[in-house]
C-alpha positions in Angstrom: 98.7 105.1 101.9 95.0 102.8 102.2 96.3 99.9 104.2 93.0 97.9 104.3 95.1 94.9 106.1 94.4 94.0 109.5 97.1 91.7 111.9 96.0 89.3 114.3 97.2 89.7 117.7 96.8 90.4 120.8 97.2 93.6 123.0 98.4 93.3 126.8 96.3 95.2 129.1 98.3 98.3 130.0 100.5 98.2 127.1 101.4 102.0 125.9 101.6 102.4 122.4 105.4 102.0 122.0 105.6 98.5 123.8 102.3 97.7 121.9 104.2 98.3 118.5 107.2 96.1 119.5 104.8 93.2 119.6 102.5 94.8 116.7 105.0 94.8 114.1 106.5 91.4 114.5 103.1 90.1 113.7 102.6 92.5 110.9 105.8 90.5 109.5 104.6 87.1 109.8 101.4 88.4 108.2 103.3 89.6 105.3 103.2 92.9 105.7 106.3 95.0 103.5 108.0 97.1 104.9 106.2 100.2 103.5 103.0 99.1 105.1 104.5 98.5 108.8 106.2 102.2 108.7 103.1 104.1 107.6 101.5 102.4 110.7 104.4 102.9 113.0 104.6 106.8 112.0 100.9 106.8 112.5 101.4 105.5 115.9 104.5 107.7 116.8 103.0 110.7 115.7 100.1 110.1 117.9 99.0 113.2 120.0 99.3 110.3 123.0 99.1 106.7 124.0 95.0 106.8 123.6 95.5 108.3 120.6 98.3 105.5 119.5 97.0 102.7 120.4 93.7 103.4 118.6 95.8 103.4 115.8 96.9 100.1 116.0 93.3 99.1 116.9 92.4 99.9 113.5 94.8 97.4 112.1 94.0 94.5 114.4 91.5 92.2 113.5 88.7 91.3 115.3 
């Protein structure tokens, strides 16, 4: 899947990736986001090799 969407939010400072999702994908919702869309990102995320790796992830899908 070529998600080109980005959320706006905003990530704690020492989040790890899965706290980062809960708050991640609740703004993915309000953003309109389908379902589809938020689990490619969350298996992305999950499948990570760690929390660096994870939270870059969701980096890509933030705005800026």
């Amino acid at each position: 899947m070529n998600i080109r969407k980005k959320v706006r939010w905003t990530l704690p400072p020492g989040t790890n990736r899965y706290a980062a999702l809960d708050l991640w994908v609740p703004a993915a919702e309000d953003e309109g986001w389908s379902e589809d869309e938020i689990q490619y990102v969350i298996n992305e995320v999950v499948e990570a090799d760690n929390d660096a790796a994870g939270l870059d992830v969701l980096a890509w899908y933030t705005a800026r």
